[in-house]
DRENLUM-111892 format. One record per atom (N, C-alpha, C): x, y, z. Coordinates in pm, 1 decimal. Each point is the difference from the previous one (the first is absolute). Example, Ala and Ser with C-alpha at 12.3 -4.5 7.8 and 13.67 -1.06 7.14 Angstrom:
<atoms>
<atom u="1319.0" v="-569.0" w="780.0"/>
<atom u="-89.0" v="119.0" w="0.0"/>
<atom u="90.0" v="120.0" w="0.0"/>
<atom u="-35.0" v="105.0" w="-72.0"/>
<atom u="82.0" v="119.0" w="6.0"/>
<atom u="-77.0" v="109.0" w="73.0"/>
</atoms>
This chain:
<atoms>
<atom u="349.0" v="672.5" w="-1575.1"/>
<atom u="-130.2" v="-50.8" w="-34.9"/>
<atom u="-92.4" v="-4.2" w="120.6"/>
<atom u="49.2" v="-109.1" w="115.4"/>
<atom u="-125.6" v="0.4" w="103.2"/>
<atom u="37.8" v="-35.0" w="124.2"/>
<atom u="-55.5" v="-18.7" w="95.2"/>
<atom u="59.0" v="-56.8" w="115.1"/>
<atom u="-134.1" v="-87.5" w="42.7"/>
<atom u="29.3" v="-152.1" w="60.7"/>
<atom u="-94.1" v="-26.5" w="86.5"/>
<atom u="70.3" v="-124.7" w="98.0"/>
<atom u="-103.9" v="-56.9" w="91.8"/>
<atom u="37.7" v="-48.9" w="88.6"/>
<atom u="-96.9" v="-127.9" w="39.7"/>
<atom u="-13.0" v="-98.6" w="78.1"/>
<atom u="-99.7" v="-82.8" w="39.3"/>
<atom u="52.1" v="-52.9" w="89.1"/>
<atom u="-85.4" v="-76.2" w="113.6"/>
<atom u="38.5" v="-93.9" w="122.1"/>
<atom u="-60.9" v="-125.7" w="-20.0"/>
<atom u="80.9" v="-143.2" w="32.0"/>
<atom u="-63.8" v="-55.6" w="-47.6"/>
<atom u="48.7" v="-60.1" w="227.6"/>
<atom u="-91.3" v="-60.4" w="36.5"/>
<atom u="20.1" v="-76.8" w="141.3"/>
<atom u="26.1" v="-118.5" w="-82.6"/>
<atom u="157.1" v="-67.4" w="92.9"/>
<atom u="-4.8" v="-112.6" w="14.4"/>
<atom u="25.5" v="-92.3" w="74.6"/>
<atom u="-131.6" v="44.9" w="77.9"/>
<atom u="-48.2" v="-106.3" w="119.5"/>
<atom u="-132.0" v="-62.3" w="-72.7"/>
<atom u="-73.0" v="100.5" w="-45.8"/>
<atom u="-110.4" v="-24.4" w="-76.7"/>
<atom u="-20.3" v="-45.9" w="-148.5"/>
<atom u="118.1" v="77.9" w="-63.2"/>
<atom u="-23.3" v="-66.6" w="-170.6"/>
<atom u="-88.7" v="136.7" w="-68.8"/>
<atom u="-48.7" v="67.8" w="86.4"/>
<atom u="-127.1" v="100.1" w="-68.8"/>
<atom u="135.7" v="148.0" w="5.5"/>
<atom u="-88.0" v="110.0" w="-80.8"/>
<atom u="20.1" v="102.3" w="-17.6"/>
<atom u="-14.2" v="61.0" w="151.7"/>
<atom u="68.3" v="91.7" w="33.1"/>
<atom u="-14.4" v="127.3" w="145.2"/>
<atom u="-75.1" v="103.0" w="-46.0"/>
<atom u="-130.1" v="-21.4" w="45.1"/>
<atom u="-107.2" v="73.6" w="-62.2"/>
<atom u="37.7" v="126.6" w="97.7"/>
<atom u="-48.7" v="127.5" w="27.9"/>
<atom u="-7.6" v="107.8" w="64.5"/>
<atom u="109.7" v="87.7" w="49.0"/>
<atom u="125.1" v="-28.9" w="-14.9"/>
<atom u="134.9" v="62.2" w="28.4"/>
<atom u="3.9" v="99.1" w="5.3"/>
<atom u="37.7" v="115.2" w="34.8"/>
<atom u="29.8" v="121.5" w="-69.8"/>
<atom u="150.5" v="3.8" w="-7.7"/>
<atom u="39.6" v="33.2" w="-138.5"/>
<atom u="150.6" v="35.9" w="-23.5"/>
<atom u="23.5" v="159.3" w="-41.1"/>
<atom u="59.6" v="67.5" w="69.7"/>
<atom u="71.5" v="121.7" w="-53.7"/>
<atom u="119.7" v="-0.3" w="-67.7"/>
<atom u="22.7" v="105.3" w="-106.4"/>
<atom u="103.6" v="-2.4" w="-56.5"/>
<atom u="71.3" v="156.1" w="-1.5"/>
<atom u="106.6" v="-11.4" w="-2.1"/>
<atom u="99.9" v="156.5" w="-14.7"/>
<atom u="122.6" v="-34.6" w="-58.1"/>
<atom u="21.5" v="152.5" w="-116.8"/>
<atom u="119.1" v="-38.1" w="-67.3"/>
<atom u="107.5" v="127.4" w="32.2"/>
<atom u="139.5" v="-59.0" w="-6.8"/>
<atom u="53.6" v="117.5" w="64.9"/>
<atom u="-9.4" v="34.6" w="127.5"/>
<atom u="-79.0" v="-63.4" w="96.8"/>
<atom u="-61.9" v="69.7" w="118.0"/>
<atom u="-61.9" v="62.1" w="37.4"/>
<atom u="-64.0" v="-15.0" w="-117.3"/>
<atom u="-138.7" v="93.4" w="-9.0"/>
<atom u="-145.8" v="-72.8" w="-53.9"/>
<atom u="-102.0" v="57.8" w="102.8"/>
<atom u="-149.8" v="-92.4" w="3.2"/>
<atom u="-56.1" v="-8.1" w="-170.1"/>
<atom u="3.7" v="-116.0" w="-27.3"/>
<atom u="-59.2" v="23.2" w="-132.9"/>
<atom u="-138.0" v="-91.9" w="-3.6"/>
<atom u="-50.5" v="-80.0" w="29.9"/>
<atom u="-129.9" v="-65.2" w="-2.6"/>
<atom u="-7.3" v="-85.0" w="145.9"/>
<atom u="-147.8" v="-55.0" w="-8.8"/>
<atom u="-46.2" v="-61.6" w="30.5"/>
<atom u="-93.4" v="-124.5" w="-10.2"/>
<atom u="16.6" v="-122.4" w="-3.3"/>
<atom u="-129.8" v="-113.5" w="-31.3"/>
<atom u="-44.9" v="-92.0" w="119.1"/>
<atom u="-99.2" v="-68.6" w="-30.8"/>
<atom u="-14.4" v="-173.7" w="63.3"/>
<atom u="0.4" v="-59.9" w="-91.8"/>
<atom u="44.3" v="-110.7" w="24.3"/>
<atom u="-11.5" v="-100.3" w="-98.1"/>
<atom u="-150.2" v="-105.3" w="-30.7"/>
<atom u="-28.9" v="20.9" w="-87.0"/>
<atom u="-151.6" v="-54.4" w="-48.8"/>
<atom u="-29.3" v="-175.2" w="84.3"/>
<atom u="-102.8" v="-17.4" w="-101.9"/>
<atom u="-43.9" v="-135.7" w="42.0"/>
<atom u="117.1" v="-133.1" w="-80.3"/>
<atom u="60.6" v="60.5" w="-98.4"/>
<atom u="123.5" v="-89.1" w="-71.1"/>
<atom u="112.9" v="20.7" w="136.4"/>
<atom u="31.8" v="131.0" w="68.4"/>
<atom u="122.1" v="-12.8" w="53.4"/>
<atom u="91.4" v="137.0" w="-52.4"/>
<atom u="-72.6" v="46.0" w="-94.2"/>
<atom u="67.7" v="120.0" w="-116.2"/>
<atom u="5.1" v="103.1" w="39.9"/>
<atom u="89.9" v="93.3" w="-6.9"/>
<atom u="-8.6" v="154.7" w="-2.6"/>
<atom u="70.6" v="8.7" w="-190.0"/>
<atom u="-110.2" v="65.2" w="-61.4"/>
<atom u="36.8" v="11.1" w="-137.2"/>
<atom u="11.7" v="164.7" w="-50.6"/>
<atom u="-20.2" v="41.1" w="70.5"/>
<atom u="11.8" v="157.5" w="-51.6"/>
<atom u="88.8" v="112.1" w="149.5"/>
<atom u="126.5" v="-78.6" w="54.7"/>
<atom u="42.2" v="72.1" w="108.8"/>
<atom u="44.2" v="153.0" w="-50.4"/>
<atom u="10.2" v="33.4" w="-112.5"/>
<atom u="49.4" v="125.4" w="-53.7"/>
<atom u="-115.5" v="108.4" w="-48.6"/>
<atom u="-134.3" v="-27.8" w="10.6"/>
<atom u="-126.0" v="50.6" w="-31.9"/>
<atom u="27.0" v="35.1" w="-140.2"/>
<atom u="69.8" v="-17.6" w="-60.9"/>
<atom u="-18.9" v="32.3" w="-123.8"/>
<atom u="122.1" v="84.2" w="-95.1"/>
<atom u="80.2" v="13.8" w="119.2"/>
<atom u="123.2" v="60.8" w="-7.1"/>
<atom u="102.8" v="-59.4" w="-64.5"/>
<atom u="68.3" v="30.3" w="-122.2"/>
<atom u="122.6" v="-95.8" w="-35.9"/>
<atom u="121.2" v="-10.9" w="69.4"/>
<atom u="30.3" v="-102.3" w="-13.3"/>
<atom u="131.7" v="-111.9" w="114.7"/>
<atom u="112.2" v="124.2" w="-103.1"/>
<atom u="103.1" v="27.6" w="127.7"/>
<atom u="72.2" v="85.1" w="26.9"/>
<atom u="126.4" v="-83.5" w="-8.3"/>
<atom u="133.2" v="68.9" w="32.6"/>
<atom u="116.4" v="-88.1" w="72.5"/>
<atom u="-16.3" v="49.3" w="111.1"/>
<atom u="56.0" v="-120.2" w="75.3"/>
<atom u="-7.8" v="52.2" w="184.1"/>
<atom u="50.3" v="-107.2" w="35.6"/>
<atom u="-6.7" v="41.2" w="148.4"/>
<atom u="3.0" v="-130.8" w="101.7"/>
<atom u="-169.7" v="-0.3" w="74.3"/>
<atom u="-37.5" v="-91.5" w="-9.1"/>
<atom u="-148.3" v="-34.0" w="15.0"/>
<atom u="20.1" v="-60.8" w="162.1"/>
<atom u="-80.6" v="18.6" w="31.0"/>
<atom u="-50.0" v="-76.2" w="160.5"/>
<atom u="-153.9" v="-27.6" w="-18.7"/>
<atom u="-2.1" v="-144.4" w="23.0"/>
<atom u="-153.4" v="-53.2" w="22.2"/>
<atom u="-2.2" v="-71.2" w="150.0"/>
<atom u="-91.5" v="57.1" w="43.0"/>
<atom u="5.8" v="12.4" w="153.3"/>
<atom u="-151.1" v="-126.9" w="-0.3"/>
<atom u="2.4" v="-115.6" w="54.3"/>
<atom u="-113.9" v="-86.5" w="26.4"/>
<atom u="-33.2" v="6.5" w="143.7"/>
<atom u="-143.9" v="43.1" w="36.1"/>
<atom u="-59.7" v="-0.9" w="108.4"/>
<atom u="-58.9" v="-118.9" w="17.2"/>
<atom u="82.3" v="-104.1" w="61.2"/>
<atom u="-11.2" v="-133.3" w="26.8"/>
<atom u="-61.4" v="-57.5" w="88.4"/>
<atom u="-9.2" v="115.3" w="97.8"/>
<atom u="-30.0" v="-41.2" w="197.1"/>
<atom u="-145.3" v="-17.4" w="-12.2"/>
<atom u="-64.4" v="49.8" w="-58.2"/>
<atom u="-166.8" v="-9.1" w="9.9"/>
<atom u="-27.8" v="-121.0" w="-48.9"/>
<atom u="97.7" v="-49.5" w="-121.2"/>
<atom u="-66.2" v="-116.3" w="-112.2"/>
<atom u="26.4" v="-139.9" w="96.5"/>
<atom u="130.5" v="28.5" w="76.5"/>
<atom u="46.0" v="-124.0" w="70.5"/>
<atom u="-44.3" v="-25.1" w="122.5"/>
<atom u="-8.9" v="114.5" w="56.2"/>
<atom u="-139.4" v="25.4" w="145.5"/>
<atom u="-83.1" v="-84.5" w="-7.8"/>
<atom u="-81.2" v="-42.5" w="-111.7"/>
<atom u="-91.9" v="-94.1" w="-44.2"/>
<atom u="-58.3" v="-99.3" w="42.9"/>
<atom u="131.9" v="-49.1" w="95.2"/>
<atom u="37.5" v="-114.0" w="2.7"/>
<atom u="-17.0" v="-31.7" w="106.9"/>
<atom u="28.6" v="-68.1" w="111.4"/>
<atom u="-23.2" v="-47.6" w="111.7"/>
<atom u="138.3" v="51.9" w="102.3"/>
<atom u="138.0" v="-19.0" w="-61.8"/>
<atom u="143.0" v="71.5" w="12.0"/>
<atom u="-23.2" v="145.0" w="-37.6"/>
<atom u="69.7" v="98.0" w="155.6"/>
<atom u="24.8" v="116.4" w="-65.1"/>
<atom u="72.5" v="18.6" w="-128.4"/>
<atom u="16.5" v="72.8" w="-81.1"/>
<atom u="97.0" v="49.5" w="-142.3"/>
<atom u="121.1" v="4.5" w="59.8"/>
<atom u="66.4" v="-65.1" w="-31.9"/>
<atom u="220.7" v="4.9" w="9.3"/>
<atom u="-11.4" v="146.3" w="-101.4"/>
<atom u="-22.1" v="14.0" w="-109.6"/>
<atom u="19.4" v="103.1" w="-66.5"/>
<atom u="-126.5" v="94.5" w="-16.9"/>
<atom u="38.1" v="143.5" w="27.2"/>
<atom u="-73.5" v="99.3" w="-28.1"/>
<atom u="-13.5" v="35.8" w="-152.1"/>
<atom u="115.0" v="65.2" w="-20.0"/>
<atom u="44.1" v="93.9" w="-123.9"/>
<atom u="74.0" v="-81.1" w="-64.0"/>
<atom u="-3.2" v="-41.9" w="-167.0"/>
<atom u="128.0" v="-12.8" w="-61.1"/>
<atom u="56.9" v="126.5" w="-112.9"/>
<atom u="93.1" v="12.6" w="49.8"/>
<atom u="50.6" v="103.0" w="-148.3"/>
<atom u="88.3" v="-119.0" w="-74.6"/>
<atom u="-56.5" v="43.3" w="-139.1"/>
<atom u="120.4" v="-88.2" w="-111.3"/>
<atom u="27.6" v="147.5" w="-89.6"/>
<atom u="179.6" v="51.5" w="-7.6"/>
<atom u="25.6" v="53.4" w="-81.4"/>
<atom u="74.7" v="10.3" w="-128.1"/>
<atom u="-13.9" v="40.2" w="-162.8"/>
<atom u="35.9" v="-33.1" w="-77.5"/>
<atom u="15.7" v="150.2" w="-104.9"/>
<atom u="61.1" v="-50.8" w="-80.2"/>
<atom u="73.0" v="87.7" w="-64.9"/>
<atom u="-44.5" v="3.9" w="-139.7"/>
<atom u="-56.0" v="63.8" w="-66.2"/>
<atom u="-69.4" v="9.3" w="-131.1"/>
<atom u="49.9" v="95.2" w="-38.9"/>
<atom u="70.7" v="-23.4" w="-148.9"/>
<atom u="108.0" v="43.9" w="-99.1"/>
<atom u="-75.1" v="-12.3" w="-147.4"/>
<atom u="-65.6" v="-91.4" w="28.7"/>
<atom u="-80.3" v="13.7" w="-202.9"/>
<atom u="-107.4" v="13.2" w="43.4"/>
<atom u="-55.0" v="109.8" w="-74.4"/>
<atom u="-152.3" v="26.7" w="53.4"/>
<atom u="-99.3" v="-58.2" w="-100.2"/>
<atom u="92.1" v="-97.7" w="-121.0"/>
<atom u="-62.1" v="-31.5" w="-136.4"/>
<atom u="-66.0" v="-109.4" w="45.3"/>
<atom u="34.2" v="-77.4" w="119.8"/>
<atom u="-52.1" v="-133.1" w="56.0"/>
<atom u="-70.3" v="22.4" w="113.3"/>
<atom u="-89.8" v="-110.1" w="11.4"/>
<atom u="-85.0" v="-20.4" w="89.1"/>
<atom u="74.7" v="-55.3" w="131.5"/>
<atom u="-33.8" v="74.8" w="122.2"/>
<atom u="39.5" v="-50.7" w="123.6"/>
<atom u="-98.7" v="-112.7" w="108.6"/>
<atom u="51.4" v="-156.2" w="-26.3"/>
<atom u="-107.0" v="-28.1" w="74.5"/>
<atom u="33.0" v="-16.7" w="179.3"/>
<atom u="-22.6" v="15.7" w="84.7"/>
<atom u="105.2" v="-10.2" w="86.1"/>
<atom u="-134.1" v="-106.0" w="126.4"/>
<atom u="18.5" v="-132.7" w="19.1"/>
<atom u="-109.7" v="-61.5" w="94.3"/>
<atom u="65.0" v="-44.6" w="94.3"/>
<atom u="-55.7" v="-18.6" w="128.9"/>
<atom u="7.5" v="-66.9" w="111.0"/>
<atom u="-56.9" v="-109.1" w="76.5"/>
<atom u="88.8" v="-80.9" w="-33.1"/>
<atom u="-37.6" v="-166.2" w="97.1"/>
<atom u="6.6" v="51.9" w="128.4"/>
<atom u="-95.6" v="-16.3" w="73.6"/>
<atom u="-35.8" v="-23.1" w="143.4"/>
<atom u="-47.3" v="-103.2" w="71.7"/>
<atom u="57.2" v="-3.9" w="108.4"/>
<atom u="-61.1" v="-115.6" w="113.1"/>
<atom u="67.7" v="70.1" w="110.3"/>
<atom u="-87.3" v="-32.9" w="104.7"/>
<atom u="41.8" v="48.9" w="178.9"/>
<atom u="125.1" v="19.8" w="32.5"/>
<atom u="92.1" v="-68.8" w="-54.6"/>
<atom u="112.4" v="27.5" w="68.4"/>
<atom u="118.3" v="8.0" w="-95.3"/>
<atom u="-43.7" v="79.2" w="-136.8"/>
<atom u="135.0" v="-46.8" w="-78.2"/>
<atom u="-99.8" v="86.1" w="-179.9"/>
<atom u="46.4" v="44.7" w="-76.5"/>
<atom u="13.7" v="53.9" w="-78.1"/>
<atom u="100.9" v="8.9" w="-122.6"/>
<atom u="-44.3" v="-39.2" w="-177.9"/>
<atom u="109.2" v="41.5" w="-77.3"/>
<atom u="-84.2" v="87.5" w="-125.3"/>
<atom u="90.8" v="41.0" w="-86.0"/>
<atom u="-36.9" v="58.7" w="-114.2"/>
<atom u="95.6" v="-17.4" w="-62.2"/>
<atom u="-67.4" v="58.0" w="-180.2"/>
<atom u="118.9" v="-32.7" w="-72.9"/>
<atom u="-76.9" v="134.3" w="-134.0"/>
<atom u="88.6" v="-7.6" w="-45.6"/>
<atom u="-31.4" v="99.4" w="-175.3"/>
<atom u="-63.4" v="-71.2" w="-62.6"/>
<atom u="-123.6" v="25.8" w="3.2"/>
<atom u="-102.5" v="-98.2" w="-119.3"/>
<atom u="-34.3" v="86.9" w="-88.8"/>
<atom u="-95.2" v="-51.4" w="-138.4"/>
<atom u="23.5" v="52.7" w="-97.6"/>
<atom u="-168.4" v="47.0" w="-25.0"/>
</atoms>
């Protein structure tokens, strides 16, 4: 069905407005986004239907956390996952703060 993604900071409580996340499946370049004024990348596949693979979503973190007064501890995050039903929606988001990071399979 779809793939998407969002950042939410929680140092702040708000959405990670401006991110850019890349994505590749297989190991191979398949899109590009930022994430909006919500925090969203909603169309990382341009339009392309969700495949099986192994997915890599790569978060360009260092600019968003630069921000800050502290250099960025983290540059890059890759989170990788494995998509087997292409009948479902993939939501895949990232909690961030300076020094520490989680995600989980949302819906």
């Amino acid at each position: 069905m779809g793939l998407s993604t969002h950042i939410l900071d929680l140092v702040t409580g708000m959405p990670a407005k401006g991110v850019k996340v890349s994505l590749s499946i297989d190991g191979e370049p398949a899109g590009e986004s930022v994430t909006n004024d919500d925090g969203r990348c909603t169309d990382l596949l341009g339009g392309r239907p969700l495949k099986a693979g192994v997915y890599r979503l790569v978060f360009h973190a260092g600019d968003y956390l630069g921000r800050s007064d502290e250099p960025p501890f983290f540059d890059v995050i890759p989170i990788d996952f494995t998509v087997t039903d292409t009948e479902r929606h993939y939501h895949v988001p990232l909690l961030l703060s300076p020094f520490g990071y989680s995600t989980y399979r949302g819906s």
